[in-house]
C-alpha positions in Angstrom: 14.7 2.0 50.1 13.1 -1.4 48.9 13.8 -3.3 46.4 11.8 -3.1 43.5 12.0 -4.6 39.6 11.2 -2.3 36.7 11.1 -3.7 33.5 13.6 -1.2 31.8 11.2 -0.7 28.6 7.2 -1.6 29.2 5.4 -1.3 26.0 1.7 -1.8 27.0 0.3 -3.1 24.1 0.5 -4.4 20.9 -2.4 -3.8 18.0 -0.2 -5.4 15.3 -2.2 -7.1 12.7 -1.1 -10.6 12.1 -1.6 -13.2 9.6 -1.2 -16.5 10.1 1.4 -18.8 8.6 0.8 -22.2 9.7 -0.5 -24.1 12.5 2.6 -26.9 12.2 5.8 -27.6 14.3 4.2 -26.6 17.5 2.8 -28.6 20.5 2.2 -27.9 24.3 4.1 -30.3 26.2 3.8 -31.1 30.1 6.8 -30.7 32.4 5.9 -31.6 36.0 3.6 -28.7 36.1 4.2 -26.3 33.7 3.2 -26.7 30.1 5.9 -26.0 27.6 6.1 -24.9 23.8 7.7 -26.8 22.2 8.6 -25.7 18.7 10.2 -27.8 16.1 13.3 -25.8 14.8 11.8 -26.4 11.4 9.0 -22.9 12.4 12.1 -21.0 13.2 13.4 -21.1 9.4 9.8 -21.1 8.2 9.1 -17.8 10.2 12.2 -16.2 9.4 12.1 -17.1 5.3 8.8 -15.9 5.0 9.7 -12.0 7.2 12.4 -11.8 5.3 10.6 -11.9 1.9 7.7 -10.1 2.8 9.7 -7.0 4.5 11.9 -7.2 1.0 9.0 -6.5 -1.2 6.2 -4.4 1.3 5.5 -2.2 3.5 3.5 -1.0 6.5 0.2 0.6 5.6 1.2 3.2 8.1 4.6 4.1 6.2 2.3 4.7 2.9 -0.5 6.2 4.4 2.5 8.9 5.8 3.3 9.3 2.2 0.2 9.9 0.7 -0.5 12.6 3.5 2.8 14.3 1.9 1.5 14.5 -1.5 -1.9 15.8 -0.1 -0.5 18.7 2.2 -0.7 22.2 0.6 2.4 23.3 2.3 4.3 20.3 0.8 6.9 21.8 -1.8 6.5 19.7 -5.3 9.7 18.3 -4.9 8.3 16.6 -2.1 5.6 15.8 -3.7 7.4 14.2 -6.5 9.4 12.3 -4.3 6.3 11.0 -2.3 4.8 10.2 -5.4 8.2 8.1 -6.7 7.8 6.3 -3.9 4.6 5.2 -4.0 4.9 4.1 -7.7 7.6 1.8 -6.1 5.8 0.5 -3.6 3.1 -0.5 -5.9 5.8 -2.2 -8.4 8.0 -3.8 -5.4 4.9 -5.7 -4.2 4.5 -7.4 -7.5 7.6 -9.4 -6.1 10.0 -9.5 -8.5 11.4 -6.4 -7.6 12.7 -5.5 -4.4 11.6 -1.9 -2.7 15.9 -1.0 -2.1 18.2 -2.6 -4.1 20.9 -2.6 -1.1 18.5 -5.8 0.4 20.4 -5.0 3.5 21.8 -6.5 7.1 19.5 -9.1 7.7 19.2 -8.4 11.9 16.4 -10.6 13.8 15.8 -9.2 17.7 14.0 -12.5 19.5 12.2 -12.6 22.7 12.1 -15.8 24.1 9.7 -17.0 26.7 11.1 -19.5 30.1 8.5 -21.7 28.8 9.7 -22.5 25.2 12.1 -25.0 23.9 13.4 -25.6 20.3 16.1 -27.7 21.6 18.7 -26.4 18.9 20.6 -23.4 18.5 18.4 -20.9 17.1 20.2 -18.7 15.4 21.2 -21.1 12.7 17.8 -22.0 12.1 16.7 -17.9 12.3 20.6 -18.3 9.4 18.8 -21.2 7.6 15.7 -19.3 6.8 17.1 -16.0 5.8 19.6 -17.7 3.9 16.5 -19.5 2.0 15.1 -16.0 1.1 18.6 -14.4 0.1 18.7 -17.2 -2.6 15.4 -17.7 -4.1 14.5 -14.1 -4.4 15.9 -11.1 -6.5 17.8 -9.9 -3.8 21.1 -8.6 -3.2 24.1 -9.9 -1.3 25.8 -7.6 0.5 27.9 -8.9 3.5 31.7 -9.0 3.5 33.4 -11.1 5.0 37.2 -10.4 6.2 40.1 -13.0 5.5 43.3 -10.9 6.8 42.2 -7.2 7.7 42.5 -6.1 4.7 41.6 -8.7 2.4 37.8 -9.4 2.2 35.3 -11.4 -0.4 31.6 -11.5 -0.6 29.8 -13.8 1.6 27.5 -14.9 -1.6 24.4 -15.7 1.0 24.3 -12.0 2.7 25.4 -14.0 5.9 26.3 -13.5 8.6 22.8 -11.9 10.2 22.6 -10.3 13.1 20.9 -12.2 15.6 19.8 -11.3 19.1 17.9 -13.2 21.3 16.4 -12.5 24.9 14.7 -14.2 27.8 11.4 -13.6 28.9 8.6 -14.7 31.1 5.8 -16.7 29.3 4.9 -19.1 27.0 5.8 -17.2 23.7 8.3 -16.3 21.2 7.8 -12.8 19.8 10.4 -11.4 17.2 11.6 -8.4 15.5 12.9 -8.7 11.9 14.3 -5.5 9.9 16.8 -5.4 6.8 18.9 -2.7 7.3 20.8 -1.3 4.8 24.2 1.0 4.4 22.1 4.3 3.9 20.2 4.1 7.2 22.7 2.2 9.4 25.3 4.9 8.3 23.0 7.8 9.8 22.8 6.2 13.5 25.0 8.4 15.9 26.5 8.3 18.8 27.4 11.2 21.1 29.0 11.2 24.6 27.4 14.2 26.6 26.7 14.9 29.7 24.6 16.4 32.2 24.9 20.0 31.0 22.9 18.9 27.8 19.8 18.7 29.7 18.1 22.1 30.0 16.1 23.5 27.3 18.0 26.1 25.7 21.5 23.3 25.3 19.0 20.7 24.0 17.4 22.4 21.5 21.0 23.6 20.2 22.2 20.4 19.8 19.3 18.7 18.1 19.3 21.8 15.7 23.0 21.2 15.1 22.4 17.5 14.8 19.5 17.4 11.8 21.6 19.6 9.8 24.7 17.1 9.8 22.2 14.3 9.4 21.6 15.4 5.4 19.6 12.5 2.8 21.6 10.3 2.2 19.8 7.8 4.0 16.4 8.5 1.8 14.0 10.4 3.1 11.7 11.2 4.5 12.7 9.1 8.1 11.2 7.6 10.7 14.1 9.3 13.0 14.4 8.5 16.5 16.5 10.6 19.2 17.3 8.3 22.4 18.1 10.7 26.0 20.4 8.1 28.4 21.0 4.4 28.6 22.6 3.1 30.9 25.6 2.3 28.5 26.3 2.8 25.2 25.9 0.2 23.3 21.6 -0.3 25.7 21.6 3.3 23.7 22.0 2.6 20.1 19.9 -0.5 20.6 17.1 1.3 21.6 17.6 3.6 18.5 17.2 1.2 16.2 13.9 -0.6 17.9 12.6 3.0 18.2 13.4 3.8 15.0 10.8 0.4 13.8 8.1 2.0 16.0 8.8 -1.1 18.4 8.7 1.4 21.8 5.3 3.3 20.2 3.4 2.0 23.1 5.7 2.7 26.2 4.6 5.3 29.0 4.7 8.6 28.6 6.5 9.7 31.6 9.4 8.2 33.8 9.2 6.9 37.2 11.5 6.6 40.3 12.5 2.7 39.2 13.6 4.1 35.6 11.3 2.8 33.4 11.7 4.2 29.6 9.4 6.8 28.6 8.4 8.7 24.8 8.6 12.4 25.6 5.8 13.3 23.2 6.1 17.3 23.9 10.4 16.6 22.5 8.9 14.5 19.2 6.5 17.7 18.6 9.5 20.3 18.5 12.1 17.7 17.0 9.4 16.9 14.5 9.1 20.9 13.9 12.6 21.6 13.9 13.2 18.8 10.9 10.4 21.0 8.9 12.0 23.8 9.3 15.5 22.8 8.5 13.8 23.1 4.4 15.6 19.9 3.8 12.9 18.0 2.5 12.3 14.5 1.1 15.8 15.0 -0.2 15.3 18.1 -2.8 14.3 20.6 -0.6 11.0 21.2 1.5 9.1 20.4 4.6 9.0 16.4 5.0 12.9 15.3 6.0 11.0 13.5 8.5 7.6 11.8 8.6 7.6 11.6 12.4 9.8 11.2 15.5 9.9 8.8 18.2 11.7 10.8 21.4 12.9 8.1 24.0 14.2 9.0 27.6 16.4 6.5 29.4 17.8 6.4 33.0 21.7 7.2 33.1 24.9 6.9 35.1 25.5 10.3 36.7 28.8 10.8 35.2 27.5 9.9 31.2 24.8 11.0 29.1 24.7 8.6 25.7 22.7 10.3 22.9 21.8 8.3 20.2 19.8 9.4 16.9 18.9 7.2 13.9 16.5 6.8 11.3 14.4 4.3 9.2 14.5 5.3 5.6 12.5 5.6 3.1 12.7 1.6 2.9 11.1 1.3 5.9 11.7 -2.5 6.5 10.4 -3.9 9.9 7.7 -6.8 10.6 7.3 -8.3 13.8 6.6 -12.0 14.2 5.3 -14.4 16.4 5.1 -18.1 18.1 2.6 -19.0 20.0 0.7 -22.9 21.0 -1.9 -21.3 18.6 0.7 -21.4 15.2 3.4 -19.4 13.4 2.5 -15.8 13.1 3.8 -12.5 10.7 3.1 -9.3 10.8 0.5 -8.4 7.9 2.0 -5.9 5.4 0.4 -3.8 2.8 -0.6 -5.9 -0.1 -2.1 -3.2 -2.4 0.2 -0.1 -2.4 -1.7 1.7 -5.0 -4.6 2.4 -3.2 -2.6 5.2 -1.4 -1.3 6.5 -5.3 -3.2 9.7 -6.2 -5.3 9.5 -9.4 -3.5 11.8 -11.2 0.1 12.6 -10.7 1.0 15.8 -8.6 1.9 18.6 -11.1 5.5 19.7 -11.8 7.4 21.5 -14.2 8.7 20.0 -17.4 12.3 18.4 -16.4 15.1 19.0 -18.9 16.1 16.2 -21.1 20.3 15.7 -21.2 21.0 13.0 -24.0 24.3 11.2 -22.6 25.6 9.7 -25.4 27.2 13.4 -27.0 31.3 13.8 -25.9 31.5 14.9 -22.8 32.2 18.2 -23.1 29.4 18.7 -24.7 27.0 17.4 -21.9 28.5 19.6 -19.5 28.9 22.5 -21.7 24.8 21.1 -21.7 24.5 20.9 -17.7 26.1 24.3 -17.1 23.4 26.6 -19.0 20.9 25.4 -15.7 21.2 26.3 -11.5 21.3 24.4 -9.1 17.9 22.2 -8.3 16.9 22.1 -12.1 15.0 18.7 -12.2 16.4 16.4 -15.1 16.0 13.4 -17.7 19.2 11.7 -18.6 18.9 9.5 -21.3 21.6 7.2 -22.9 25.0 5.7 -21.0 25.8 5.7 -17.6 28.8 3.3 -16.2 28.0 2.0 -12.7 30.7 2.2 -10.0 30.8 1.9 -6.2 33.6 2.0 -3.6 35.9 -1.5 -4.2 35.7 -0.3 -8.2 36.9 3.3 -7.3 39.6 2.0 -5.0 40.6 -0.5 -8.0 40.7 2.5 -10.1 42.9 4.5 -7.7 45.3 1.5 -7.4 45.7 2.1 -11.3 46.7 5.2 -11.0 49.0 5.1 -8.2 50.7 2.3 -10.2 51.0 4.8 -12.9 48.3 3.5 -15.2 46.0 4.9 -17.1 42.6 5.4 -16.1 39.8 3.5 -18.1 38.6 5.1 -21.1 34.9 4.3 -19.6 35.5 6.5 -17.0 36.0 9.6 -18.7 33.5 9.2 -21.5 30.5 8.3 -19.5 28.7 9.8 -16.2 29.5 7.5 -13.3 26.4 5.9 -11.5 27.2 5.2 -7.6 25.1 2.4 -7.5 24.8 -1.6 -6.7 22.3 -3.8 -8.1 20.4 -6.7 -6.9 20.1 -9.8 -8.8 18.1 -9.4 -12.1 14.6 -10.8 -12.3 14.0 -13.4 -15.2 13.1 -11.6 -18.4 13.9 -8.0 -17.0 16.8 -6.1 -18.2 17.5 -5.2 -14.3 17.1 -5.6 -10.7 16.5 -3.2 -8.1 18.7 -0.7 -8.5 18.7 2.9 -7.4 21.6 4.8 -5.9 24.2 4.6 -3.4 25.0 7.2 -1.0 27.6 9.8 -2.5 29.7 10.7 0.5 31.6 7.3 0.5 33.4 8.3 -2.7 34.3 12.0 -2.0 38.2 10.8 -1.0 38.5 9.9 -5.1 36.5 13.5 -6.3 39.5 15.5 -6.7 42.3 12.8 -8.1 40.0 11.4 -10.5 38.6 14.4 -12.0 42.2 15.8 -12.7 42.6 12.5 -14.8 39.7 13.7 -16.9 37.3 11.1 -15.1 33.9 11.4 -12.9 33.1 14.2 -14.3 29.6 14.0 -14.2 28.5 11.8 -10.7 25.1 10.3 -10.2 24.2 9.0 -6.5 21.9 10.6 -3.7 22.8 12.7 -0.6 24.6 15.8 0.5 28.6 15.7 0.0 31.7 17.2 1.7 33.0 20.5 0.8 36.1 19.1 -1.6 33.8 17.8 -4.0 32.0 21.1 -4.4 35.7 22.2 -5.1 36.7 19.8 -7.6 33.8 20.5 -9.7 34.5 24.1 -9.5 38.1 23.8 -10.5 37.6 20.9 -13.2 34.2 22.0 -14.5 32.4 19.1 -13.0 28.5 18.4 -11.3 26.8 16.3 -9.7 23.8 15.1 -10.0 21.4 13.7 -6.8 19.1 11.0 -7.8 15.9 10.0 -5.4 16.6 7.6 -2.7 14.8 4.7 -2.2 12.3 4.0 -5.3 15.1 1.2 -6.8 12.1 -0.9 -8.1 10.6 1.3 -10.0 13.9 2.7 -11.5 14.7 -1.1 -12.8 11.0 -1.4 -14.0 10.7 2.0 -15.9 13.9 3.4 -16.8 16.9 1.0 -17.1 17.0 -0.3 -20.3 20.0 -2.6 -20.4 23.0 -4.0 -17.8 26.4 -5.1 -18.9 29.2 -5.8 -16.7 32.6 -4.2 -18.3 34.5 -4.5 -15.9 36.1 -6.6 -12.4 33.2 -9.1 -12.6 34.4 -11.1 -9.8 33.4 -8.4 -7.6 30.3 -9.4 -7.9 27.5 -6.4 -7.4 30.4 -4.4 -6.7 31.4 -4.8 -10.4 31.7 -1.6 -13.0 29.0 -1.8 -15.3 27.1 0.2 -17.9 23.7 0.8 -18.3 21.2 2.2 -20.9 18.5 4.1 -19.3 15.9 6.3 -20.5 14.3 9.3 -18.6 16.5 8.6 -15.8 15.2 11.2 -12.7 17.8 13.5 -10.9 18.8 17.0 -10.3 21.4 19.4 -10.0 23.1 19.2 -6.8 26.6 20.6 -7.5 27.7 22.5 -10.4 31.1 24.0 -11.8 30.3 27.4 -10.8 31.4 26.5 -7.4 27.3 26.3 -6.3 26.3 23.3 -3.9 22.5 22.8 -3.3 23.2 21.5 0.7 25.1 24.1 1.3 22.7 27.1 0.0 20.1 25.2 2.3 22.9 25.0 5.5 23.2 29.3 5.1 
């Protein structure tokens, strides 16, 4: 056989719209030959600043239009509907720029492709640093990097550095970039399985995709952009074409293999993965058809002894802009600047939720919560205390020393959230919910002690906290992932830190909100909305 080259992943075009940033710190430069682009290091920040602000506070047109279609299908349920809707409003309120869309601002991660014929001369990625780093501290966003000083002991970063930075070689004259702000919802949802050839009939595939969108639950906010990657010819070339796939970076590649390997969408897979999400009735969290606005199938080439399966998602923060460099100026993918146009003029129609007032003893609220099922759509109203996963392990290292646990912790409903920084002259910043499943370890303990009685966070949770609430007479209570801006805007009337302030947004805090969304996920009667929807 002869040899031939096959550029492992040849997307054929590219119809992004871009605007232009500047025309400065380029030039052309001659080299012998061959012209080169030269760009002053100076573009590199520039470029990288202005993505990451712009992917912080809009969004594709695309992504909305896919939202709107949700609240316009008949067969949509109203809680998908609602949550379309929600997300919308926060779109529209995010672009104002104050408010972030998420408040988890996320893993800053840039993917560069660097042309043969460009020079910068520096080190790019701490130019690529420089300018996020800019962003992180001018805007109302949050920090939410760790950084470890022993393997146990870790501290904030207070910049949300390090980023991930990635940067290839490529034929050309060009620098052409990916930028995306992943946060802990979505990452947490990328998989990895280690199959093998007997996955690849029909009949096994089908099975295992089935299986596979019923573990993949909401806590990453949906509806998703999910992507299901077939080979690789590792691991690790696997999960990275996941996550490109997942920004709709591979849209245009063929759409069939060849002998040399080339990567392929398999658009008949997206149409039955696509189906098989609808059917699963999970819905844009609450129940319904949309779990997934679309799906991006991509088929790699594979060692014969290893087939890598990756799936992932894009959340309902759907953060990716593409950017560019050229001899013609700095360029940035052009994002939706008017998010209401895609908002219906009236709302979409639900029924009346049920207003809990939080600040009665807390028996009394759950003696309140337990006349209603499962999936009853609520408005809290009064205290909540705010508490993520370094407060909760503080507050287990109280007990196990034999110390009480805080007062605030049994008199209040705990929040699972984390905010980002506070706008001038608003009560809050972005600051919706965290994903529930990282605290289940503390359900049980803590509830004994007469605490977390009543939980507030998004996504489907393991069978002991369904448990605990059974035996302690104890809910929780999903709030919609995703529309933080709006939640900050509209229903969070006050923020106080009470508690570990030098944790930073990790800090316990409590908040005075008013018509607060959620519903009932998990009751003390032992019901469990996931797991109704699972049988």
């Amino acid at each position: 056989m002869e040899f031939r080259y096959q550029d492992p992943y040849p997307i054929q075009k590219d119809d992004t719209v871009y605007k232009k940033l500047t025309s400065d710190y380029v030039k052309v430069e001659k080299l012998g030959d061959r012209e080169i682009l030269t760009i002053d290091p100076k573009g590199l920040e520039l470029l990288a600043e202005e993505a990451m602000a712009d992917v912080s506070f809009m969004l594709r047109s695309s992504h909305l239009e896919s939202l709107r279609r949700i609240i316009d299908d008949p067969e949509a349920t109203d809680n998908d509907r609602f949550v379309a809707y929600n997300l919308l409003q926060n779109a529209a309120v995010a672009a104002e720029g104050a408010l972030p869309s998420c408040q988890d601002t996320g893993t800053a991660i840039v993917m560069g492709k660097k042309g043969e014929n460009v020079y910068t001369g520096v080190d790019d990625g701490e130019y690529l640093s420089k300018g996020i780093y800019n962003t992180y501290q001018k805007r109302n966003l949050r920090y939410s990097q760790v950084v470890p000083l022993t393997m146990f002991d870790e501290k904030n970063s207070g910049s949300n550095l390090p980023a991930q930075i990635d940067i290839y070689a490529k034929k050309g004259d060009y620098y052409e970039f990916l930028f995306l702000t992943k946060g802990g919802g979505s990452a947490n949802k990328t998989f990895l399985y280690q199959k093998t050839k007997s996955l690849l009939n029909e009949k096994s595939l089908e099975e295992f995709i089935k299986e596979k969108i019923s573990d993949l639950g909401t806590a990453a906010c949906p509806p998703y952009h999910l992507a299901l990657v077939i080979g690789g010819t590792s691991a690790e070339a696997n999960l990275a074409a996941v996550k490109k796939a997942s920004a709709k970076y591979y849209d245009h590649l063929p759409t069939e293999g060849n002998e040399a390997g080339q990567a392929f969408r398999d658009l008949e897979w997206e149409a039955k993965v696509q189906k098989i999400c609808q059917e699963s009735a999970i819905g844009a969290q609450f129940g319904g058809k949309y779990l997934t606005h679309d799906v991006r199938v991509i088929r790699l080439p594979r060692h014969a002894a290893s087939c890598p399966v990756g799936m992932g998602v894009s959340c309902s923060a759907d953060r990716n802009i593409k950017g560019r460099i050229t001899k013609e100026g700095i360029f940035l993918e052009q994002l939706e600047e008017n998010p209401k146009r895609f908002l219906p003029d009236t709302p979409p129609h639900l029924e009346e939720a049920v207003e809990i007032d939080l600040n009665r003893p807390m028996p009394e609220i759950l003696a309140e919560l337990s006349k209603y099922p499962i999936k009853t759509r609520l408005k809290l109203n009064g205290t909540l205390i705010v508490a993520r996963d370094i407060a909760h392990a503080k507050i287990k290292e109280l007990l196990d020393a034999g110390q009480p646990m805080p007062e605030y912790f049994k008199n209040h409903p705990i929040y699972y959230a984390g905010p980002a920084k506070t706008p001038e002259g608003m009560a809050s910043g972005s600051f919706g919910p965290t994903t529930a499943g990282r605290m289940d370890v503390y359900v049980n303990e803590f509830q004994s002690h007469g605490g977390s009685m009543i939980m507030l966070a998004k996504g489907n949770r393991t069978k002991d906290v369904t448990n605990a609430c059974h035996t302690y007479g104890g809910f929780y209570l999903g709030s919609i992932g995703g529309p933080a801006a709006i939640l900050a805007k509209d229903n969070i009337l006050s923020v106080e830190v009470v508690d570990f302030p030098e944790l930073g947004m990790e800090a316990v805090r409590k908040i005075e909100v008013k018509d607060f969304p959620a519903f009932i996920i998990t009751d003390d009667k032992g019901n469990d909305f996931f797991a109704d929807l699972a049988h």
